[in-house]
C-alpha positions as CSV (number, residue, x, y, z in Angstrom):
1,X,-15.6,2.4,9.7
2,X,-13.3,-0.1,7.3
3,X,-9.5,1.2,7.7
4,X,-6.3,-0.2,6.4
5,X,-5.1,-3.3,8.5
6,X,-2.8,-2.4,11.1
7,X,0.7,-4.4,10.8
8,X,3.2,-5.3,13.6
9,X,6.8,-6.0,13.3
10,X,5.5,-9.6,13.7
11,X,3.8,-9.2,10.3
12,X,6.9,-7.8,8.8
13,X,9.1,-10.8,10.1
14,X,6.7,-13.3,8.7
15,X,7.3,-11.8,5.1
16,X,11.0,-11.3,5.2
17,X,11.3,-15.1,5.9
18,X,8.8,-15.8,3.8
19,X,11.2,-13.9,1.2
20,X,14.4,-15.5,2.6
21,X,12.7,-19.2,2.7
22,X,10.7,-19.4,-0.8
23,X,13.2,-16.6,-3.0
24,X,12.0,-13.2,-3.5
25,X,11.5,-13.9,-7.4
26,X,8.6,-16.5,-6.5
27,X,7.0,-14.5,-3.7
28,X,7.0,-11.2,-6.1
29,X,5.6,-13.5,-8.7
30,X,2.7,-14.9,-6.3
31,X,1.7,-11.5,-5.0
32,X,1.3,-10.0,-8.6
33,X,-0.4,-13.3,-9.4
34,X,-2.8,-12.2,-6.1
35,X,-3.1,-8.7,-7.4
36,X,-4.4,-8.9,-10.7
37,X,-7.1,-11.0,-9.4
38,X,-8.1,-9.1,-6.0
39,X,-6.3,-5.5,-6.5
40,X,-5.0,-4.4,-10.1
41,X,-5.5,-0.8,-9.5
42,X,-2.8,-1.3,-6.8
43,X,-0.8,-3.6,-8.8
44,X,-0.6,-0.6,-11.4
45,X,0.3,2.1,-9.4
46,X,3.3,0.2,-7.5
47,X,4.6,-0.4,-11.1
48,X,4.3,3.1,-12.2
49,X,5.8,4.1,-9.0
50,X,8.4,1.9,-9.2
51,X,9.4,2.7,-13.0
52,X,11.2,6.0,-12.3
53,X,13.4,4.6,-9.3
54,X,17.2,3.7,-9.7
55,X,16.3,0.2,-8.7
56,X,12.6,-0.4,-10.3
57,X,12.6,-4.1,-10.1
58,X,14.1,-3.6,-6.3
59,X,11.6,-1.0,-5.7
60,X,8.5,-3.1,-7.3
61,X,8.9,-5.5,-4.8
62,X,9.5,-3.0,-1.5
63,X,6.1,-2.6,-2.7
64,X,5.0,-6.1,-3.0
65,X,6.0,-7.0,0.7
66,X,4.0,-3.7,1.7
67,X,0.7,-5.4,0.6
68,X,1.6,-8.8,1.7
69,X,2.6,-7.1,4.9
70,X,-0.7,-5.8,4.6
71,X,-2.6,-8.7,3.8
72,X,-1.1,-10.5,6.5
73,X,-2.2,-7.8,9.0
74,X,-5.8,-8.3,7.7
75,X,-6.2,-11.8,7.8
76,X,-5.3,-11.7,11.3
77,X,-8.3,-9.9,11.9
78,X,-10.6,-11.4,9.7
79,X,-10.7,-8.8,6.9
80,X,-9.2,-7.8,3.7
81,X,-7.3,-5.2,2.2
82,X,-9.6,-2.5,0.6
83,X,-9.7,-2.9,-3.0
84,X,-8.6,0.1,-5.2
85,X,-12.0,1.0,-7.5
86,X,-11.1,3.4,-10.7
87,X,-13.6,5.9,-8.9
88,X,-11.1,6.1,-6.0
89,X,-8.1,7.0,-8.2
90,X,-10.6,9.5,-9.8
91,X,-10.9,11.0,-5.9
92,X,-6.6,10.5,-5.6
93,X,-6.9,12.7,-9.1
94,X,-9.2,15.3,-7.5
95,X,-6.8,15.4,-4.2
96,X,-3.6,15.9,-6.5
97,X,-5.0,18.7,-8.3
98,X,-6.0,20.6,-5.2
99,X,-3.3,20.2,-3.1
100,X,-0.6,20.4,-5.5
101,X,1.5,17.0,-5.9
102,X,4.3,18.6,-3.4
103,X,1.7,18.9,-0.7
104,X,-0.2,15.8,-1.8
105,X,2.9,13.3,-0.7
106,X,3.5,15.6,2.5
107,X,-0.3,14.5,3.8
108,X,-0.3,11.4,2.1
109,X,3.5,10.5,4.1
110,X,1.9,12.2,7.6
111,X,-1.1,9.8,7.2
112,X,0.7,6.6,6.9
113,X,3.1,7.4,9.6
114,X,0.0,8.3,12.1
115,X,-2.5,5.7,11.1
116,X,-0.3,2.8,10.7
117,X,3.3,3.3,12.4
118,X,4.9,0.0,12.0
119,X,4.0,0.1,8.1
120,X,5.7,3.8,8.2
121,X,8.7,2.3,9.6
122,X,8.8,-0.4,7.3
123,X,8.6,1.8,4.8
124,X,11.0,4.1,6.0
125,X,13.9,1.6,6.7
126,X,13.2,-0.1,2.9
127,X,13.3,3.4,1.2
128,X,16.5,4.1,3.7
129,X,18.7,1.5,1.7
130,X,17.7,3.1,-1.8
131,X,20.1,5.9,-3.2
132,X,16.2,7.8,-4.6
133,X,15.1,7.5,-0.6
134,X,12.1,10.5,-1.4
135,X,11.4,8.5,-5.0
136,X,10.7,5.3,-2.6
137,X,8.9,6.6,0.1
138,X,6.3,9.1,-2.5
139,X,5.6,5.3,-3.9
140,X,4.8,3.7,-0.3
141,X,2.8,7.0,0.8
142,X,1.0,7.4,-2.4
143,X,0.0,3.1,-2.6
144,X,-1.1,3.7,1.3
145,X,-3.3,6.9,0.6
146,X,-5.6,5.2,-1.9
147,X,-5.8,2.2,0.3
148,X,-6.9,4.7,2.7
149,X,-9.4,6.8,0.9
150,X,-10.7,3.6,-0.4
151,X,-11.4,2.4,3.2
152,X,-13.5,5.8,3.8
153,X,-15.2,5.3,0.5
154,X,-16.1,1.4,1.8
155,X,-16.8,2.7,5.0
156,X,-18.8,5.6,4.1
157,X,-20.8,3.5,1.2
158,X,-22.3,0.8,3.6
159,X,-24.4,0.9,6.6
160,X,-24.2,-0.5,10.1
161,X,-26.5,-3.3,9.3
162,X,-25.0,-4.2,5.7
163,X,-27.4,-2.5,3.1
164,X,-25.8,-0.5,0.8
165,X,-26.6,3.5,0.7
């Protein structure tokens, strides 16, 4: 079953000197260029996640280098970064209202920290140099969740041999 790329601190390297080398204004700018075409769903929940922080641009592009960080991950094994489909944030919806939004961001937190590690830490040591630290890290867990459920949904919608169900 389709899952979100798995990162390394190898993957993380590349991006921060990518960052360093080209300037972060230009990299931000070519990674929201790349998500309006291939993921605007995501692209719209980083900026609303990022609007409420103390730093918002600061924060928008923490959460830029996640999905390059991402992307980087998935190229490496020949696949993609699961696109965010409105039905998904209509399951995200459903999940909220159920859980409660409190308990929501405690599972969504707990799953990027066991499914993906070196993304968590990532995470974790960006959010660590921001003075709204939980603020950060909701926005990182929340933006990894519906990449996640999205996977499932991906996973779950296909069969072994390609034909859809």
């Amino acid at each position: 079953m389709p899952t979100v790329p798995l990162v390394s601190e190898h993957h993380w390297e590349r991006v921060a000197r990518d960052f360093d080398d080209v300037g972060p204004e230009a990299c931000v700018a070519e990674i929201v260029d790349e998500l309006r075409a291939d993921n605007p769903h995501y692209l719209a929940i980083a900026r609303r996640c990022a609007r409420d922080a103390a730093d918002a641009p600061g924060t928008f592009t923490g959460f830029a280098k996640f999905y390059r960080v991402l992307t980087l991950g998935a190229r490496e094994r020949g696949s993609g970064v699961p696109r965010i489909a409105p039905q998904t944030l209509d399951v995200i919806d459903t999940l909220v209202s159920e859980f409660g939004e409190a308990q929501f961001v405690a599972l969504a937190t707990e799953t990027l920290c066991t499914e993906n590690a070196w993304l968590a830490a990532m995470a974790h040591g960006f959010a660590s140099r921001k003075p709204d630290y939980p603020m950060v890290m909701k926005g990182f867990a929340v933006l990894y969740n519906c990449l996640s459920v999205q996977a499932t949904i991906d996973g779950l919608s296909s069969r072994p041999d390609g034909a859809r169900l």
